[in-house]
C-alpha positions in Angstrom: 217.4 119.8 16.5 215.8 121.2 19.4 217.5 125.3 18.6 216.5 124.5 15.0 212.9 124.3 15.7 212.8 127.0 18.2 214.0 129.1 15.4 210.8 128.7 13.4 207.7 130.9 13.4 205.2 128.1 13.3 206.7 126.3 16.5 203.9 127.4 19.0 201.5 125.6 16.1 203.4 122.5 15.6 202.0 119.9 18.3 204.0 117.1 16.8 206.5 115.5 14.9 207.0 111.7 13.8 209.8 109.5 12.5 208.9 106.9 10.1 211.6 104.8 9.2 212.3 101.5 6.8 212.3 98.4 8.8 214.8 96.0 6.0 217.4 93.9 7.7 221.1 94.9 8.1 221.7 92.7 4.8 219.1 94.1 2.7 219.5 97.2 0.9 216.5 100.2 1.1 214.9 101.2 -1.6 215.6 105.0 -1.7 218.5 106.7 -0.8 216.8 108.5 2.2 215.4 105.7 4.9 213.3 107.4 6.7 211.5 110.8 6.7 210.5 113.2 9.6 206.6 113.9 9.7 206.4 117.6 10.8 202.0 118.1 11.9 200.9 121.8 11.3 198.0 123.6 12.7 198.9 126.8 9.8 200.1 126.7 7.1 204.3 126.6 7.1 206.0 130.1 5.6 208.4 129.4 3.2 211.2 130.6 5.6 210.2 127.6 8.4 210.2 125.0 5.0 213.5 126.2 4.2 215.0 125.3 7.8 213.3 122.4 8.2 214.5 120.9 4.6 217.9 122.0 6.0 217.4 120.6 9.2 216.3 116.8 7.7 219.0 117.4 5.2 221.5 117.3 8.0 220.0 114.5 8.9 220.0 112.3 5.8 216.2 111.9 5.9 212.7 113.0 3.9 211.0 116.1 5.2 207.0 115.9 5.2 204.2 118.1 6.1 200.4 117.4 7.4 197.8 119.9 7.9 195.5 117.5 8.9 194.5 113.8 8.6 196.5 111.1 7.1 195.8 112.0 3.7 197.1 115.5 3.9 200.7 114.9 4.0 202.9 115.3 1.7 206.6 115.7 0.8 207.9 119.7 1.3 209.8 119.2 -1.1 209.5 117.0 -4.6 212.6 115.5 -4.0 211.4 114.4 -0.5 209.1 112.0 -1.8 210.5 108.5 -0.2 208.9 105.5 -0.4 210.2 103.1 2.7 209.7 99.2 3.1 210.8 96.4 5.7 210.8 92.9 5.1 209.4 89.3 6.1 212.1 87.1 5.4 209.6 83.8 6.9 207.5 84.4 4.4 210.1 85.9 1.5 208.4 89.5 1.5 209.2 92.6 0.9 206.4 95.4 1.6 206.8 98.8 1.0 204.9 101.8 2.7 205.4 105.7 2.7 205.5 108.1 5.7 201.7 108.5 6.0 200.9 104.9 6.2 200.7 102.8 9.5 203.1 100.8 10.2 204.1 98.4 13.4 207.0 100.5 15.1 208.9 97.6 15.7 210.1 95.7 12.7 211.8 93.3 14.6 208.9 92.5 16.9 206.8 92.7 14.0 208.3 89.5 12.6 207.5 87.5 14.9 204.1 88.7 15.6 203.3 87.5 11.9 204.9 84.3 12.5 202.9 83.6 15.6 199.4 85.1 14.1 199.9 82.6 11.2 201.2 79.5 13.0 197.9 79.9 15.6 195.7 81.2 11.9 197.1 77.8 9.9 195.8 78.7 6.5 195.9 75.6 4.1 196.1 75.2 0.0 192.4 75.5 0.1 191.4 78.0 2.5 189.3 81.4 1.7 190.8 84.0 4.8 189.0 86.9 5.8 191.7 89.6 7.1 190.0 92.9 8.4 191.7 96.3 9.0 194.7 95.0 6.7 196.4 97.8 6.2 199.1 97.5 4.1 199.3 93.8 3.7 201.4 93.0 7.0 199.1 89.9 7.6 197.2 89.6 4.2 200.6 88.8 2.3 202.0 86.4 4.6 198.6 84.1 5.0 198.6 84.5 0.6 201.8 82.3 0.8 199.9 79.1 2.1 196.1 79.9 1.7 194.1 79.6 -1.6 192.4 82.8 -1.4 192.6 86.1 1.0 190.6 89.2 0.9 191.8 91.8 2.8 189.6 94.9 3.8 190.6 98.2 5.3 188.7 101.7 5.8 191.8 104.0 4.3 192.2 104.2 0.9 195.3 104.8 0.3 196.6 101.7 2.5 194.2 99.6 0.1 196.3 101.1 -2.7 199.8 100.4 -0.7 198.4 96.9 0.0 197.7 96.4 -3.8 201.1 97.7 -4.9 202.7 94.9 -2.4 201.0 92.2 -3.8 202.3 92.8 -6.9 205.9 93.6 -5.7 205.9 90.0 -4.6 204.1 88.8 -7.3 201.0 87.2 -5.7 197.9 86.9 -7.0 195.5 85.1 -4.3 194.8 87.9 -3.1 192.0 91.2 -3.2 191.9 94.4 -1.3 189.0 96.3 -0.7 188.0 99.7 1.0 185.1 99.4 3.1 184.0 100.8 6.3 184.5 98.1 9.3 182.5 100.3 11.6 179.2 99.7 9.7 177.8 96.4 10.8 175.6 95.7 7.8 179.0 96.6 5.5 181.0 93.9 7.3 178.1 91.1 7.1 178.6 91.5 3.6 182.1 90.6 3.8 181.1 86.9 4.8 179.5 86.4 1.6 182.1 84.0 0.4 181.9 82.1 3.7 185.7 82.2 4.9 187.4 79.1 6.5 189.6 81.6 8.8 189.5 85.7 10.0 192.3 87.7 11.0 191.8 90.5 12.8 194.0 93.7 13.8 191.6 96.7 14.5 192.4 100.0 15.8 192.5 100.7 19.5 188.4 101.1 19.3 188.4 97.3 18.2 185.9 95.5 15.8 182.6 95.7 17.9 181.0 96.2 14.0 182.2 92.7 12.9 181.5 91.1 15.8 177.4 92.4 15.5 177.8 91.4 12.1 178.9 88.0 12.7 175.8 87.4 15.6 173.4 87.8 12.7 175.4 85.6 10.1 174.1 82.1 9.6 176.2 79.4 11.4 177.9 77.7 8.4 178.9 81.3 7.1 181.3 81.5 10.3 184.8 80.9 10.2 186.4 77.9 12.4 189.4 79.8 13.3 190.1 83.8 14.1 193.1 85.4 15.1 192.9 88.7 16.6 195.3 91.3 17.4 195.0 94.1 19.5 196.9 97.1 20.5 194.3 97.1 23.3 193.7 94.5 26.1 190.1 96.1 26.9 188.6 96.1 23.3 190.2 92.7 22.7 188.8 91.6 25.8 185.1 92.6 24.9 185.2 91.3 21.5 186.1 88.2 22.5 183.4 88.2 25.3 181.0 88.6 22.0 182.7 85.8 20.6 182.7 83.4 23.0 179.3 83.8 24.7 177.1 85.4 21.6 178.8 83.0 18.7 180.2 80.0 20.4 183.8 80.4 19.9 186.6 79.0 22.7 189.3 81.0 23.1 192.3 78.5 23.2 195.5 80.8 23.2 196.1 83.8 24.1 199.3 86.6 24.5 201.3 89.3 24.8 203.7 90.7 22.3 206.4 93.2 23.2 206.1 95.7 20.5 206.8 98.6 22.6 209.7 97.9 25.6 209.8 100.2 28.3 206.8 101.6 27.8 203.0 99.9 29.4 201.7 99.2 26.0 201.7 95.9 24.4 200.1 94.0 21.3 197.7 91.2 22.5 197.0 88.2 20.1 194.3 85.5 20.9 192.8 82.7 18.8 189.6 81.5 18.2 188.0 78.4 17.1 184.5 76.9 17.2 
């Protein structure tokens, strides 16, 4: 690979380059023939000479060859017949979710697992329950807690993870749940998501965390607050001053907390802690 791409004009203006694989289980079959595609980030705009040797190069390698120019939303598929749509599964919960090569998605499918088995043993939705889940994504929490609560909303600032999100629920045929785009770094926006006064809140912000909710929340009345939250974190110092807010501003104890593994032999980890007032 490494001659191949020195070969190209646009390699001085190519900073990076992502593999985004399907997560499914030995057993399980994908569902495209290509499981994975290589994300190739351009500062220019690729000659049609460098597309041709990178569709050759990813066609050596049995994968999807995609271009971005810019944010998420600018990638694309070089080719038409590039277009892949991945998934991974949940067996726990009998899911199957499906994502393409510009979504976010936890690295570790495995890992991933079990961090959605923990998050909704410690979350413990019932028949009954309304659950709040915030930066959803593409339904890798919202889905799971739809099995055993009676209503979820799930909310996320990308569009087109909304739409993914949308597009699973139906794939596994559930209906007790709602997406919605909103922006979660708007205070006054997230108040509004308490309206319907949720029993539980699951939380899985970007590195920056959820400061916006948790303002939001300080200026919520205290029968519109939920008993339990789960958050997860991909970092222990937002997590850690969330929770702060939590704790000292709204009350909450914080009775478990954890690491999960999501990234061996590296210093990053997911953190998970729960909630309850």
């Amino acid at each position: 690979m490494k001659s191949q791409l020195t070969e190209l004009e646009a390699r001085a203006r190519l900073p990076q380059i992502e593999l985004s694989m399907s997560g499914w289980r030995e057993d399980t079959a994908a569902p495209d023939d290509r499981s994975g595609a290589l994300v190739f980030r351009h500062l220019d705009d690729l000659s049609g000479a460098d597309e041709d040797r990178l569709i050759g190069l990813v066609d050596s390698l049995e994968l999807a060859a995609y271009g971005q120019a810019g944010g998420p939303d600018t990638g694309a598929p070089l080719r038409a017949s590039h277009a892949v749509t991945m998934g991974y599964d949940l067996p726990d919960f009998g899911l199957r979710l499906q994502f393409g090569a510009n979504d976010f998605t936890q690295v570790n499918m495995a890992v991933n697992r079990r961090m959605v088995a923990q998050a909704l043993a410690w979350l413990r939705p019932e028949e009954f329950d309304r659950v709040l889940d915030l930066f959803c994504g593409i339904g890798n929490f919202t889905l799971p807690i739809a099995r055993t609560a009676g209503q979820v909303f799930g909310v996320e600032g990308a569009a087109g993870a909304v739409a993914r999100a949308r597009d699973n629920a139906k794939l596994n045929a559930i209906d007790n749940c709602a997406f919605e785009v909103a922006d979660l770094s708007d205070a006054s926006t997230c108040k509004a998501l308490f309206d319907g006064q949720p029993q539980a809140l699951l939380l899985d912000p970007p590195r920056s965390g959820a400061a916006a909710v948790v303002e939001a929340m300080r200026h919520l009345p205290k029968t519109s607050l939920p008993t339990r939250i789960v958050y997860v974190s991909c970092s222990p110092a937002s997590l850690a001053r969330d929770v702060q807010g939590l704790t000292q501003a709204l009350g909450y104890t914080l009775r478990q907390a954890g690491i999960v593994d999501m990234f061996p032999h590296t210093n990053h980890v997911e953190s998970m802690a729960l909630l309850e007032r």
